[in-house]
Structures are given as structure tokens and as C-alpha cells.
N, C-alpha and C positions, 0 to 999 in steps of 0.2 A: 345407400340404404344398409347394403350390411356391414359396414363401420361404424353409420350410428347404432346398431344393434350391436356389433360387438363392445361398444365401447359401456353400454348398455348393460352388457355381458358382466363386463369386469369392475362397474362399479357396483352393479349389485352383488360379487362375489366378495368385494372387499367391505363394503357393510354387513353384510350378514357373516362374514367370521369373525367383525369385531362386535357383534352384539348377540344377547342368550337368541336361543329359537324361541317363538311363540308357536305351542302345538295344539291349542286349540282353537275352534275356530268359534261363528256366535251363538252358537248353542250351548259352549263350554266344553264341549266334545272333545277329547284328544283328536287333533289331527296330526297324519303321517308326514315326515318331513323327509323327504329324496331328497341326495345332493346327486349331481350327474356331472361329470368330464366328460368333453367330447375332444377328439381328435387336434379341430382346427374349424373352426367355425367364415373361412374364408375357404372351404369345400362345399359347396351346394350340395352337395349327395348329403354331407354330416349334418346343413342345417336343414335340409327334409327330415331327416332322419330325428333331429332337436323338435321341431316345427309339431312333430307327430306325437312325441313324450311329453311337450309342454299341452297338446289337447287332449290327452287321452288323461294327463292328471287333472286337469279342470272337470274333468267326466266324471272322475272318481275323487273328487274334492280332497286330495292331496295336495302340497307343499311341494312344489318342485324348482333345487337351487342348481341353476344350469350353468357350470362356468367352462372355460373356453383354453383349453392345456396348448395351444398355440404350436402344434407338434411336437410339441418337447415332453418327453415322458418323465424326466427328471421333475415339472413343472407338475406333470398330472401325479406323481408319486403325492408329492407336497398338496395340493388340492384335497387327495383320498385322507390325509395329514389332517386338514384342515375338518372336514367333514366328520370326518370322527371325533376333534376336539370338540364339535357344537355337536354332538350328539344327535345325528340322524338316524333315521330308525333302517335306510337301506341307501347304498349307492348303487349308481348306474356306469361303468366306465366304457367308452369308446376308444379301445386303447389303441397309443402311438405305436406300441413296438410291442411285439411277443415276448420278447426277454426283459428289455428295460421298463416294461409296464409292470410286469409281474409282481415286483415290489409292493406295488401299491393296492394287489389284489390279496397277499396276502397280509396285509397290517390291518387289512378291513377285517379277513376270516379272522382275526386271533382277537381282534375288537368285539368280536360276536354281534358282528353288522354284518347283514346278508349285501352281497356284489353281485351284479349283474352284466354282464358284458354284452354288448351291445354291437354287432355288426361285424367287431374282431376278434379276434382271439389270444390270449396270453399262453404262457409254458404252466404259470399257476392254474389248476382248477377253479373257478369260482363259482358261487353257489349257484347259479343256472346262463346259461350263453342262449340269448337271441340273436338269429342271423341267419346268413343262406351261405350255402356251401359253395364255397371263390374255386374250386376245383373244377365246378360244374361249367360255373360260366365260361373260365377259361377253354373247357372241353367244349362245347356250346359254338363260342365264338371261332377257335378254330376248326371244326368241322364244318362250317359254314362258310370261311375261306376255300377250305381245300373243296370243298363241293364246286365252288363258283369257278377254282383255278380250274379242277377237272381232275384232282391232285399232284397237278404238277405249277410250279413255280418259287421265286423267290420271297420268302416273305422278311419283313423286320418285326421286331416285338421291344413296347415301349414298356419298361415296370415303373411301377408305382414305387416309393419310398421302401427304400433294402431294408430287411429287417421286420417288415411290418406284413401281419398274417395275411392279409389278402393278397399283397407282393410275392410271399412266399406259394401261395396257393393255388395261385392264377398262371404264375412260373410255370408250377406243378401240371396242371391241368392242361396248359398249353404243348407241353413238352411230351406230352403222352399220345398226344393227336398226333404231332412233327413225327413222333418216332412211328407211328402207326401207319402213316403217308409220306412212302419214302422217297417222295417224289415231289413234295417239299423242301426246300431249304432254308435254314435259319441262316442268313447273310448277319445280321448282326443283332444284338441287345444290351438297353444301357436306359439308364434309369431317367424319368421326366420328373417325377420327384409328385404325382398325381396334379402336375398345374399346366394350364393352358398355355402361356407363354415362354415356358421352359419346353415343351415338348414341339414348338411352333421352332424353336430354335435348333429342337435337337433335327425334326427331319430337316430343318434347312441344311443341316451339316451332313447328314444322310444321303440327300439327293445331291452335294457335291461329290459325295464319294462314291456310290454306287449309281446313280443317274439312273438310266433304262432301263438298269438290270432288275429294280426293284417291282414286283405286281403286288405285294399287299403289306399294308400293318395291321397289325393286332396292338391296340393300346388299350392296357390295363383299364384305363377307365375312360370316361365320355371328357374328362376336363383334357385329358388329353390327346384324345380322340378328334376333338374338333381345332383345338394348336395344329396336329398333323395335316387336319383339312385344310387350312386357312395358307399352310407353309405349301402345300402341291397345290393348291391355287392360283400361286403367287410365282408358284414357277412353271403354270401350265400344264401341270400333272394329271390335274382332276380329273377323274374316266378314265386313267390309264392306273392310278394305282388307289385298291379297293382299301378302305381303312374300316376295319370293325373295332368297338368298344363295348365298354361296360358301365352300365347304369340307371340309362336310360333318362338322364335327367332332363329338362324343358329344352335346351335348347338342341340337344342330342336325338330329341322329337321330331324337332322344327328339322333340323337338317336332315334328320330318314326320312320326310316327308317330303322334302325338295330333293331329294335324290344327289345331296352330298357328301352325306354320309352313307356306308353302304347299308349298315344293320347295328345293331346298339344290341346290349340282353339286359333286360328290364331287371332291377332290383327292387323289391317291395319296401320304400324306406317308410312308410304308414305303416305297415305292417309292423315294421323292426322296429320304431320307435313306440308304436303303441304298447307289442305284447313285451317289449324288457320293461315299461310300467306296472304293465299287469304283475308280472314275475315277480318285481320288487314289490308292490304290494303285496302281495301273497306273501312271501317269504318275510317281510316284516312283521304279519298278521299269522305267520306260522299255519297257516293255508296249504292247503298241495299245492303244487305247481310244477310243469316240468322240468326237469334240468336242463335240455336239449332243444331248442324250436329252430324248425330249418325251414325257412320261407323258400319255397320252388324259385329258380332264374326264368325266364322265358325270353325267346328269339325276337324280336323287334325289327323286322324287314317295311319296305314299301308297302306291301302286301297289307301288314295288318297295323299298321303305325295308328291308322283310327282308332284303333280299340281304348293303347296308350293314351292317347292326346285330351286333354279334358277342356 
């Protein structure tokens, strides 16, 4: 399903920059045209995240062109390229990388098209960032370890793609707990690249190396949070070593609910994908709007996984 979405994706991004925009709609009305880059639309967290921008502009009877930068920030530069050749009124970036996304946040400001950042963050300023602070979650998730260990034991820490703000942040956030519980150890860290089946490989190479010695992961996010589960399953680990994530996505749900996973920390992507429409709106309509929107993380245990689950 989300193949023929994406493919979906990317043909409708290559007819709409080979033809003008229509901006109005059947009233004759100007309507607003968003173009949006996302990340990688083979991330469930990113297509919640899409899922939520494309209903919140059908709300607000905007134009929204969603195309899909395939993690390559070079690719989303060229999109933000393209978006401003057809003259939209604002974009929306989910960007690959802090530094090599930048680019494409400033060609927007000097276009005097309002950008929206959406979930990550650039080195460029853009005219307003929706998202939740990755520092948190990280501090969140490991305080929640160290409470279970008692603050003593070995943990590993899976990152998401180097480079990229929520990798860098979640880093950050994690490492401030480790130092604070010094009765932690970080045994090892090394990147799963935010996919399920890369991080399913990397614990398998993990628990040949350090076997018993390991009692927890911390992985960046749930896509590779549950790779980790499926690889200590597989070598009889389960119950013996606790894996927390970030996200909270469906299936991240399911297994806090059956007691595979130990705890997830929920990321609002309705939230994040609705108010960077809102933002864009405004700011293409020269509206107030905040610069700064930071959706709260919250802990996702056994305990309250109902509340999550829809």
C-alpha cells in the first residue's frame, strides 16, 4: 500500500512541475498552493505526519503538493527548486539533514516564500518550526531505563541517520541521563539508519558481541525499536533485555500492549502535521502565527497504552 502511494507520490510531483498551478478554486476564489518535502515516505512516523497536512488542508480548502525527498537532501534542495519555479504561495520542509537541507530553506526565504519545518530542524532559520523537542524524548526514555535498571546496568543506544536533528538531539538528550546515572553504561552506539530491518541486524551483531552483558536499548525511534525486539526474540532474549523507543507509532502500540516492547514516548504527528499547515497558511496570508510550536513527548508504558491505542 505505501508503494502504490508513493509511486502515487511522485507522479503527481512530476506533473504538477511540468504544468502552471491553478489557484483558484469554484468560486474563482484565489486558492493557496503548499508544496511539502517530506523526509522519506517509507517512514510511518513521516507518513502520519503527511497523513495529517494533507487533512488539515482539505479543512482549510488549500492546495497541498506532497512529494516524497527519498532521504536525500540533495533531492529535497531540488523539490524546494522546483516549488518555487511553480509559484507557491508556502512550503513545508521535513528535512533530511540539518546542514544539507539548509540550502533549500534558504532559496525559499530569498524567494520570499514562507518555509515551514516540520518535525526537524535545519542550521537555516525558517519562517516558523513545527515539532517537539527530540531532547526530551531522549531524556524521557532514558530516565525510564535507568528507573527500571534501578540505575545500574548496561545499556546500548540505536541513532537514527547522523546528521539528521532528531539524531543529533535524541543523542543529546540520552547522554545527559547516562551522565547523570553513573551507574549506567553506554556498551556501545552505532546507527540503524531509523529502519526496522537494519536495526534487526544491527542487535543481531550486538548480542554476538556483548550477549548477557547487555540489560537495555534505547532506539531512537519505534521503526527500530521493534527490528531490536524481533532480533532478542529470535535469540531468546526477550524479558531479559528492556528496549525503549520513540514515537509511538501503531505497531509500537501493539507491542507495549503485549508486553514486547517495554515503553515507546508518543509523538503527536496530527498535531505536527496539522499546525505546520496552519503556520503555512498564516504566513502565506501574512497572518500572525508562531514561529516556534513544540508539541509535548509523553511516556507510553503497559500502564497507559489504552489511552494511545485508537
Amino acid at each position: 500500500m505505501k508503494n502504490i502511494r508513493l509511486s502515487g507520490l511522485l507522479l503527481l510531483s512530476v506533473f504538477m512541475a511540468g504544468c502552471n498551478q491553478s489557484k483558484t478554486d469554484d468560486s474563482g476564489e484565489k486558492k493557496l498552493v503548499i508544496g511539502a518535502t517530506m523526509l522519506s515516505m517509507q517512514n510511518e512516523f513521516v507518513v502520519n505526519v503527511a497523513d495529517a497536512m494533507e487533512q488539515k488542508a482539505g479543512e482549510l480548502g488549500v492546495k497541498l503538493i506532497l512529494v516524497d525527498a527519498e532521504r536525500s537532501a540533495l533531492k529535497q534542495v531540488e523539490q524546494v527548486e522546483s516549488f518555487i519555479a511553480q509559484g507557491v504561495d508556502a512550503i513545508i520542509i521535513n528535512p533530511c539533514e540539518v546542514e544539507a537541507s539548509s540550502p533549500a530553506v534558504k532559496l525559499a526565504l530569498d524567494a520570499k516564500i514562507p518555509i515551514i519545518n516540520v518535525n526537524s530542524e535545519t542550521s537555516a532559520t525558517p519562517t516558523a518550526f513545527v515539532g517537539s523537542d527530540d531532547e526530551e524524548a531522549a531524556r524521557i526514555a532514558m530516565r525510564y531505563i535507568a528507573e527500571k535498571l534501578g540505575g545500574k546496568g548496561n545499556v546500548l543506544m540505536m541513532h537514527g541517520f547522523m546528521g539528521q536533528a532528531a539524531q543529533i538531539k535524541r543523542d543529546k538528550g540520552a547522554k545527559e541521563i547516562l551522565k547523570a546515572t553513573p551507574g549506567l553504561t553506554l556498551l556501545a552506539e552505532q546507527s540503524g539508519e531509523w529502519d526496522r530491518a537494519k536495526a534487526m541486524s544491527l542487535t543481531e551483531n550486538w548480542i554476538q558481541t556483548y550477549g548477557s552483558k547487555v540489560n537495555a536499548i534505547f532506539a531512537q525511534n519505534d521503526e527500530m525499536g521493534m527490528g531490536a525486539v524481533k532480533a532478542l526474540e529470535a535469540a531468546g532474549l526477550k524479558g531479559k533485555v528492556m528496549v525503549v523507543s520513540v514515537d509511538a507509532i501503531p505497531d509500537a502500540l501493539q507491542a507495549v500492549k503485549k508486553g514486547t516492547l517495554d515503553a515507546t514516548v508518543f509523538q503527536d504527528a496530527k498535531q505536527q502535521g496539522g499546525q505546520a499547515v496552519e503556520a503555512a497558511v498564516k504566513a502565506a496570508k501574512k497572518e500572525k502565527f508562531e514561529a516556534s510550536a513544540l508539541i509535548p513527548f509523553k511516556l507510553v508504558t503497559k500502564e497507559n497504552v489504552g489511552e494511545f491505542l485508537k
